[in-house]
N, C-alpha and C positions, 0 to 999 in steps of 0.2 A: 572643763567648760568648752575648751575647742574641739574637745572629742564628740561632745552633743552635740554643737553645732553644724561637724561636719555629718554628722548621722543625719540631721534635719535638712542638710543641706540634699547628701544622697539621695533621702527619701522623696526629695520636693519634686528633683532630677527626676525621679525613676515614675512618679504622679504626673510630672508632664511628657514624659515620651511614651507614655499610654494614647495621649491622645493626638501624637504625631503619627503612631504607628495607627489609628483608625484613616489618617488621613491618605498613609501611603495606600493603603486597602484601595481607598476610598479609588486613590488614582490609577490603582492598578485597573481596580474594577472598570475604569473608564475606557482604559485603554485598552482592555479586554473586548469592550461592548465593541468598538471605533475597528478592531481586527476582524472580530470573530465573522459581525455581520455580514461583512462581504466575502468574507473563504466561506460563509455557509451560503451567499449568495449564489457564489461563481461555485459550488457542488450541486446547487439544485438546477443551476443552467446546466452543468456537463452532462449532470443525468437526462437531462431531458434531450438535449443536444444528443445526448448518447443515441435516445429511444429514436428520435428523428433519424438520425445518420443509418440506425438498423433497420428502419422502415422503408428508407430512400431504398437501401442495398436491395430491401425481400421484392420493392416494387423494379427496381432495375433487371432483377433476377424472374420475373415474370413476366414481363414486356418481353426481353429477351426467350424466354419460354415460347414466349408466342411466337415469335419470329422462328424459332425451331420448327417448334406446331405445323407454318404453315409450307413453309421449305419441308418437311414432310409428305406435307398431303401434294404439295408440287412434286416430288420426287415419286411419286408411286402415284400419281395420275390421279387424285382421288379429290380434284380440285371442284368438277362438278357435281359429285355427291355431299361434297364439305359448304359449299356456298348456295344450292340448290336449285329450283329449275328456273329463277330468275337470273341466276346469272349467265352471261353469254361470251363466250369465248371468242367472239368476232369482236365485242366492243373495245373498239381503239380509239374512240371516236369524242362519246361524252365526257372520258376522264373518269369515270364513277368508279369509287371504291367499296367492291363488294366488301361488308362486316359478315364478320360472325364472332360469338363472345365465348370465351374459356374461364374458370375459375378455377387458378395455380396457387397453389398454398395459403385456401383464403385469400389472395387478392383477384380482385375483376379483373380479369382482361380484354381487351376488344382490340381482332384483329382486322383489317384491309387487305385486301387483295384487291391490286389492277393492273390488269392487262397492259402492255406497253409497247408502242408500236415502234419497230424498231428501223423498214427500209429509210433511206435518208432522200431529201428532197420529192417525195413522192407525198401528194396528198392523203390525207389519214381517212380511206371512204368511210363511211357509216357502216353499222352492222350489218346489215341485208346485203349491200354493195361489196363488203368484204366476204361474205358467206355464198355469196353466188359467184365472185371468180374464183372462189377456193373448190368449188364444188363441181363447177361446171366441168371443171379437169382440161378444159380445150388447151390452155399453156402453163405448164410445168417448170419450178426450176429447182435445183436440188444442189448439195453441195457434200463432198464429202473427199477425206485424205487420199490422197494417191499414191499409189504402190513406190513412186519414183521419192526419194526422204525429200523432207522440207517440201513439200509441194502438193497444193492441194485442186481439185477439181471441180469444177462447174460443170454442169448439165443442163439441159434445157429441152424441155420435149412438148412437139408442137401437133397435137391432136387435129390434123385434118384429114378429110375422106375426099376421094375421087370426083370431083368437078367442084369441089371447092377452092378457094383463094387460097394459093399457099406462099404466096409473096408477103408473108410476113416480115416488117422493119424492124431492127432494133434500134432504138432513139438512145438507150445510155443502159449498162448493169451494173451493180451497187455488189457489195458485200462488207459485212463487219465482223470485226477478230475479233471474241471475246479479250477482257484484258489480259496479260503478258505475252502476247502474239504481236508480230507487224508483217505490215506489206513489205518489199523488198524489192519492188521494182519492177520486176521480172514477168511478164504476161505472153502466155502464149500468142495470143494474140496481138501483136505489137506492128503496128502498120493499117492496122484495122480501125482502132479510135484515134479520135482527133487527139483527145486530151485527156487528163486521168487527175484527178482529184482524192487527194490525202488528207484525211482528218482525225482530231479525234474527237467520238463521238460517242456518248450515250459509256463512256469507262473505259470503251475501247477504244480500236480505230476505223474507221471508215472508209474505203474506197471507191469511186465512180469513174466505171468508163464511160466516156462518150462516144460514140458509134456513130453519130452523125446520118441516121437512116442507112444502114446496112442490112440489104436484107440476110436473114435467118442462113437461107440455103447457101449462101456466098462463106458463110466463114469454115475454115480450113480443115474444120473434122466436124464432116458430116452425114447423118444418113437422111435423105430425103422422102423415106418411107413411103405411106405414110405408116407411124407417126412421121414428121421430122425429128429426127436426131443431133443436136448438135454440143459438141463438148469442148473446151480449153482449161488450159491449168496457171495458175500463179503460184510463185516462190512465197515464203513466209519465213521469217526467224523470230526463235520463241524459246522457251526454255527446254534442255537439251533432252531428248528422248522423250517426250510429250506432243499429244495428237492435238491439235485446236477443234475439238468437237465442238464446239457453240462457234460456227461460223453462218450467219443467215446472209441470203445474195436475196438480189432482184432484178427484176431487168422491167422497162419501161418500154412499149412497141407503139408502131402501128402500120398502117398499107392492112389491115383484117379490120373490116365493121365487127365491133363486139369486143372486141379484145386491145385494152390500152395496157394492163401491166399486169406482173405477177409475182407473188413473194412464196421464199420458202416457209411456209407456215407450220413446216416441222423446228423449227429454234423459238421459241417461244422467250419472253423478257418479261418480268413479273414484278412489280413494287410494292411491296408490302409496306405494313405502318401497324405497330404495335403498341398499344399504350396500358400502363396499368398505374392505378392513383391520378401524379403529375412527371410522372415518365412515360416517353414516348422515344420508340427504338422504329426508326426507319431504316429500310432494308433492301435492295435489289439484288433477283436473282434469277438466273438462265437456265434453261432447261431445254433438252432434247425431246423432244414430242413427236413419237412417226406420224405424219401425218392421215388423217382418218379422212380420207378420200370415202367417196359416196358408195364404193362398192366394199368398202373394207371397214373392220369393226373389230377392236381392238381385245381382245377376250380368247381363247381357247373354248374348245367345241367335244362334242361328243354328236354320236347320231344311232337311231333306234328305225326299226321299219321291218317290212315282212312283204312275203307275197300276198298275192290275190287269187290266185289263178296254181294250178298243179294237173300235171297229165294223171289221169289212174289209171294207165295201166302202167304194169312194171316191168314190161321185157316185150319183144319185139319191135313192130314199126314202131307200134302207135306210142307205147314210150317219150317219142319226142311229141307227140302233141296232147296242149294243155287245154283237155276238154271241159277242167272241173271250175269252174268260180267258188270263193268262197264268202260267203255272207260276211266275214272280218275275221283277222287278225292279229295278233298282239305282239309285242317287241317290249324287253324293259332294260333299263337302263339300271345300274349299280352306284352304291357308293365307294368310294373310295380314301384308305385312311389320308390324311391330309401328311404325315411324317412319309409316309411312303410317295404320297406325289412329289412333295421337296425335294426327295433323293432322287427324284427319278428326270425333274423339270417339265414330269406332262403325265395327264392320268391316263391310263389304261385304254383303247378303245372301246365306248362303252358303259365307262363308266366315269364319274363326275366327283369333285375332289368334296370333300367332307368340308360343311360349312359354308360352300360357294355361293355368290352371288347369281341369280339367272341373270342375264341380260334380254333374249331372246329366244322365241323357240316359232320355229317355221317348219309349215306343214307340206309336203308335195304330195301328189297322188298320180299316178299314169296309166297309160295301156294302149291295147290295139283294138280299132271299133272297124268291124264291115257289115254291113248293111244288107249283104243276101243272108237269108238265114231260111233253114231248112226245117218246114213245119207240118202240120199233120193236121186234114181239114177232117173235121169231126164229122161232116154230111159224106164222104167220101173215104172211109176208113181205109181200103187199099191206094188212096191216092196221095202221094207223099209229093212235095214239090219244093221248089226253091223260090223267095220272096225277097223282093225287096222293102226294108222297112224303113218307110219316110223319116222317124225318125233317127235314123241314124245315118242318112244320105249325106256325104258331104258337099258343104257348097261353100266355097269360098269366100261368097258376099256376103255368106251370113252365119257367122261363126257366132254371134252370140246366138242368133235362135238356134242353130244346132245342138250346141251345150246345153240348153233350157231345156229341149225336148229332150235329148239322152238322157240330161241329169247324171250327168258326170262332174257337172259343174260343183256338187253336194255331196259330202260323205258324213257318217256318224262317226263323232270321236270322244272318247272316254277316257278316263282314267282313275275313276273312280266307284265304277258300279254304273254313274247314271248319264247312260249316250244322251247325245244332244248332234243334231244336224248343224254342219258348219257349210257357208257355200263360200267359193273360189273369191281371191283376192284379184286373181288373175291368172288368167290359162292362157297356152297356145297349141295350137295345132297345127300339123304339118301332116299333106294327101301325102300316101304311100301306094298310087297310082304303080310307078314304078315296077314295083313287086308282082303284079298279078296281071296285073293289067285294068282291075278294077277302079275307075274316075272317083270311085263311093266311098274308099278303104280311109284309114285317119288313124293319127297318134296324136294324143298328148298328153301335155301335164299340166295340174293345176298346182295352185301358192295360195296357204295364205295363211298370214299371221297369226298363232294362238296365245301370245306372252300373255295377253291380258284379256282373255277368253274367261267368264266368269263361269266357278263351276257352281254345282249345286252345294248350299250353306256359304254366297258369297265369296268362297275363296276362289283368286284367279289361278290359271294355268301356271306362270310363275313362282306365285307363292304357295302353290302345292308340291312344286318340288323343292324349291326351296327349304320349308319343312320337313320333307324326307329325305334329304340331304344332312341336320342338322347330326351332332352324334349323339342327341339323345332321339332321333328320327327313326321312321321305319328302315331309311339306308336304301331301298329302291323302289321306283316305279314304273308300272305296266299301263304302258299308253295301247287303245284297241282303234282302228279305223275299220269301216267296213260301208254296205251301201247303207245309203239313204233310203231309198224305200223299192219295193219292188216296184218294176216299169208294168203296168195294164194298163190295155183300152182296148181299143176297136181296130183288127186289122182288116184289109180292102183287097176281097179278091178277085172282084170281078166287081163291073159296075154295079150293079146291085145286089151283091152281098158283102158282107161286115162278119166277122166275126170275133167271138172274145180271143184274147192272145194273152199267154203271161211268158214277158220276154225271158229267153234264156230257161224260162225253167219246160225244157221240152223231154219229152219221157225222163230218166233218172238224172239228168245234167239240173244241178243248183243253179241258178242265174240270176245277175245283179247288173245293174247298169253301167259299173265300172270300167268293162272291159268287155269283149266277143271272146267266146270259148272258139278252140277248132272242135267241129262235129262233122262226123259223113253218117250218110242214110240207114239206119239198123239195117243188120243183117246182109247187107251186100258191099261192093267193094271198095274202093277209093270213091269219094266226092269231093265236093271243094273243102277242102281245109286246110288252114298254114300256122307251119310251125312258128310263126311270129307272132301268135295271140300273146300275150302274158298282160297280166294286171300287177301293179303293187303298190307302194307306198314307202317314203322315209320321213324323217324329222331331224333336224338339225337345233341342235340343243346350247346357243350360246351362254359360256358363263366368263364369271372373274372368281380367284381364289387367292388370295396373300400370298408371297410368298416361291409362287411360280416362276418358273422362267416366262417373262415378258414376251407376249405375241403379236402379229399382224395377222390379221388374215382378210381372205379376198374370196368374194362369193361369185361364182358364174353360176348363174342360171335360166341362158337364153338356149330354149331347146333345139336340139341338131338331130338329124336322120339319119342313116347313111345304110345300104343293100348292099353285098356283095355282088348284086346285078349291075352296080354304078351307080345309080340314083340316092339323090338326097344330096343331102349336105357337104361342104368340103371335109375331106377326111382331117385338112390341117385349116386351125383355124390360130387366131392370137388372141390372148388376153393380155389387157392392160389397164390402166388406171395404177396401180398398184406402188407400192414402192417398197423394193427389197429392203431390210436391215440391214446393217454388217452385221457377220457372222462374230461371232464375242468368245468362242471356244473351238477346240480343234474337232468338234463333234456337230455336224448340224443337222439338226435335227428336225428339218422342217418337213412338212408331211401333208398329202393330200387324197381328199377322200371323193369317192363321183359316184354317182348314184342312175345306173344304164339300166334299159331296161332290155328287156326279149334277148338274153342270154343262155346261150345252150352247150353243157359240159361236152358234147361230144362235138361240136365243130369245133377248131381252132385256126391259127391263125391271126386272131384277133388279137390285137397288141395296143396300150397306149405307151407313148411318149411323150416326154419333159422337155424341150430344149433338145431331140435324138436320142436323148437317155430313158432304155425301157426301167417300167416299173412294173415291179411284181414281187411275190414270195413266194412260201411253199406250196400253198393251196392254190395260187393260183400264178402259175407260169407268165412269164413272157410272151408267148406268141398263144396263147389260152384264156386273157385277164378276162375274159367276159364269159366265164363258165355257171355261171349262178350257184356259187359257192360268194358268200359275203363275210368278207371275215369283220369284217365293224359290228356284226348284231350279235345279239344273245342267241338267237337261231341264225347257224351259218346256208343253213340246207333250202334254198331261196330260189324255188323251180320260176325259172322267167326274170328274174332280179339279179342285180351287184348292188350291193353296197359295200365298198374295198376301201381301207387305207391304208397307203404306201409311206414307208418314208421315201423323202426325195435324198436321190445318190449327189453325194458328195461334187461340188459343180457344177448340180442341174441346173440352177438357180443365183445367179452371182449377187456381190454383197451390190444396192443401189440400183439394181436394173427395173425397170417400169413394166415391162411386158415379155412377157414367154410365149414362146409357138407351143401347142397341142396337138397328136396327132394320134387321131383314130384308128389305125388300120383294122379291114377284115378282106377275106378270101373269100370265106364263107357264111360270115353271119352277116344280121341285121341287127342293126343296135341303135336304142333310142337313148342320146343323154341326156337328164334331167338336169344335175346339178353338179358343179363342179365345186370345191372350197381346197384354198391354198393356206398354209399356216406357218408362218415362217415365226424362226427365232430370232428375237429384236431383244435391244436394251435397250428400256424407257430409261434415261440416267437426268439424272440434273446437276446440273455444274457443282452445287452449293458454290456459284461463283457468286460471291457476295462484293458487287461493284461498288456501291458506296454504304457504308454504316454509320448514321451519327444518332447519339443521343441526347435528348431533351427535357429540361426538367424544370418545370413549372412551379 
């Protein structure tokens, strides 16, 4: 009986903890629910948090991008092709930040670029205001290392000419060390300003002397020129065996109407702002920029050109004189592989690097015009005589209608099958009286622009070489110049007669308006004629190409005369505006080409010099340079023409200098120069000095 009982007992037991154990469930479940929720909660925040935080990084990561981007296009100069013809590099003034937009890995980016005006205490002019004392060149100041360690150098150079004011003040000059550089006290100058002001300014530091109206000529190294020349040096301490390239000066004048200040406008200070999503990466950054002064143009060159003009005979006197004109001639220029320009830091004479950019392309034409010409009157077949022809008389007061009538002013230029008349941008001439004795005789040269000369089927002059420069391109082109149209009309030989005339073309002689052939009378002995006729022509072909060694260059092209009778122009002249590089390797390689006309292989004597340093090579000597042998063209054999480029010797040209003497000599020639171009080797560099960076996130 107690055995059942407890059996019933068991069983009752084991019927009720059936439904204790639904209740444990029951709690568990609950407490399941009460955990679970929020660990799945806080997993579906992390992931998401995740995708945010990856997002933030790729948008950090392309702002940043951008900020590379445009530190970039600042470092290889490429800031006005990147922002485009709106932007201006004078503007310090309204604050505006040029954009332009990028898209890096899938994200926008929009980047800023501004200008940032760096002299201190000097008013921020307007754009125009800033662009016309940079250009105008009248006062210069420059800054660069000195030979002597830790100590660096100012320069200052003061453009005036002979009966002008040269009692130029200096009221205060400035300069700023990029940062890890300082002033140190030390000024050559030191007795000279009242006071001298240390800051820092803009990441660096800042210095200003005040000069208290001291005039220019008064301080202690100077040339009085003109130009004025005036130079001192300060101490700096900085980090050790390192150059402080990003130092910009200023200096503040007056006592000159015109001229109150002037800044190095070669350091240049840039603020960028990059933003991608709600990140924004601000940025400043320094850069060395040669300054592009009005006669200089930043680009490497080539040049093509031919004669006009050739003697025919080939042995005896007549040899030297160039009786023949020719209706045109052609010149072409080559491509060149772009791996072989790299290796080399400059293409070929000649020829233009594979894929370049044109910049510009300028045309000259020249020669020698006299106005007796020896003709044959049709009513009088044995009477041959010598004439004056009005239009070719020179006269002083009236050079434009001279040109007009000659029609030298115009030539035909091609490069494609279909000529087209181009007239002068601008000529000059100079009487070579001198020489003969004749008041009527004249040289000169015209200019003028053809970069964006449209040819036929729209395309310009530019963008036709351009395209045959490409490497899928034809790789070269044959530029032709020749005349404009044959010169007829009526000549006057007596009051009341007129006859038909067709200039130059008299018995077998070709004739074009270009230029005066020498001719004497058929069949009998000397008459007037002079070995100084020649006609010809060049082109100066500027480009850009990646990758280059970085240039300057400086174009002269005010025409000079000079006879070995004495007359004409100064044999030594100066060129300036300019401003040298430092030289960046032990090889300098800087080089210059000139374009003379009325060149004769057999007289010598004729020499140019650099600074006292002849230039020449094998084909054309040192005391010979103006043989009309051209070694720059595709044809060398150039009767009456130079077109020569030299490199300049080691020295000619020092690192920072503004202006070089030139000097023509002859014994016995006559030489007309047309154009001169200097091409130095520079580093465009930029700091990637990055003075403040912070980021922002929205």
């Amino acid at each position: 009986m107690r055995d059942r009982v407890m059996r019933i007992t068991v069983k009752r037991s084991l019927r009720d903890e059936r439904g204790q154990a639904m209740l444990l469930v029951l709690v568990l479940l609950l407490i399941g629910l009460i955990i679970i929720t929020p660990v799945l909660k806080f997993m579906g925040t992390a992931i998401t948090s995740g995708r945010v935080y990856e997002q933030k990084i790729d948008e950090i990561y392309a702002a940043d991008a951008g900020v590379e981007d445009a530190l970039w296009h600042i470092r290889c100069d490429f800031v006005e092709d990147l922002l485009g013809e709106d932007y201006d590099e004078y503007d310090y003034y309204t604050d505006y930040p040029y954009p332009y937009d990028l898209n890096i890995n899938g994200k926008d980016v929009e980047v800023t670029i501004q200008n940032i005006w760096i002299p201190k205490d000097l008013d921020v002019p307007i754009s125009s205001e800033a662009r016309q004392i940079i250009e105008d060149e009248k006062l210069m100041i420059i800054g660069y290392p000195s030979s002597e360690e830790s100590t660096y150098t100012i320069k200052i150079v003061y453009y005036w000419e002979s009966g002008e004011d040269d009692d130029l003040r200096v009221e205060t000059i400035g300069v700023w060390l990029s940062p890890g550089f300082e002033y140190d006290g030390d000024c050559s100058l030191a007795g000279y300003y009242s006071d001298e002001d240390i800051s820092l300014y803009k990441g660096g530091y800042a210095v200003v002397w005040d000069f208290d109206s001291v005039p220019l000529k008064n301080f202690p190294v100077v040339d009085n020129g003109p130009p004025m020349v005036a130079t001192f040096n300060f101490k700096y301490t900085g980090p050790e065996g390192e150059l402080p390239e990003l130092v910009s000066s200023w200096i503040d004048t007056t006592g000159v109407d015109g001229i109150s200040y002037s800044w190095d406008d070669s350091i240049r200070l840039y603020k960028i702002v990059s933003e991608a999503g709600g990140i924004q990466v601000e940025a400043y950054g320094a850069k060395t920029k040669f300054r592009r002064l009005k006669s200089t143009i930043s680009s490497d060159y080539t040049v093509a050109g031919n004669r006009l003009s050739q003697a025919t005979a080939t042995s005896g006197n007549d040899r030297y004189y160039r009786d023949r004109l020719y209706e045109e001639s052609d010149s072409t220029v080559l491509r060149e592989a772009l791996e072989e320009v790299i290796g080399k830091g400059s293409a070929d004479p000649g020829k233009i690097p594979e894929e370049a950019t044109i910049e510009d392309v300028y045309l000259y034409w020249s020669g020698w015009m006299d106005p007796w010409y020896y003709y044959w009157r049709s009513r009088q077949p044995s009477s041959w005589r010598w004439q004056r022809i009005q239009a070719l008389q020179y006269n002083a007061n009236t050079h434009a209608q001279l040109m007009a009538n000659s029609m030298v002013d115009r030539v035909k230029f091609d490069i494609d099958g279909s000529p087209q008349t181009v007239t002068a941008d601008r000529y000059q001439i100079i009487n070579t009286s001198d020489c003969h004795g004749s008041s009527d005789a004249w040289v000169y040269s015209c200019f003028t622009d053809v970069t964006d000369l449209e040819l036929p089927g729209r395309m310009t002059v530019r963008e036709y070489i351009e395209e045959a420069m490409k490497s899928d391109g034809s790789g070269d082109v044959t530029f032709t110049v020749g005349h404009a149209d044959e010169v007829r009309g009526l000549l006057r030989t007596s009051p009341y007669e007129y006859y038909n005339f067709d200039l130059y073309n008299i018995g077998l002689k070709t004739g074009y308006p270009l230029a005066t052939p020498a001719y004497k009378k058929p069949d009998e002995g000397y008459q007037i004629r002079y070995q100084w006729s020649y006609a010809g022509w060049s082109m100066i072909i500027f480009y850009r190409s990646p990758g280059l060694t970085p240039r300057q260059l400086y174009l002269f092209d005010d025409l000079r005369y000079r006879s070995y009778l004495g007359g004409g122009d100064d044999p030594e002249f100066s060129i300036g505006g300019f401003l040298a590089p430092p030289i960046i390797t032990e090889q300098d390689t800087s080089h210059l080409t000139y374009f003379v006309g009325e060149g004769d292989g057999h007289y010598n004597q004729d020499s140019i010099l650099v600074n006292d340093m002849y230039l020449s090579d094998a084909n054309n000597p040192e005391d010979n340079a103006f043989n009309s042998y051209s070694n720059a063209l595709s044809n060398p054999n150039t009767d009456g023409e130079d077109v020569d480029t030299f490199e300049l010797p080691e020295g000619c040209i020092l690192p920072y200098d503004t202006s070089a003497e030139v000097t023509l000599l002859t014994a016995e020639e006559i030489y007309t120069l047309v154009y001169l171009v200097l091409s130095f080797r520079s580093d465009l560099t930029t700091g990637g000095i990055i003075t403040n960076y912070s980021v922002r996130v929205s």
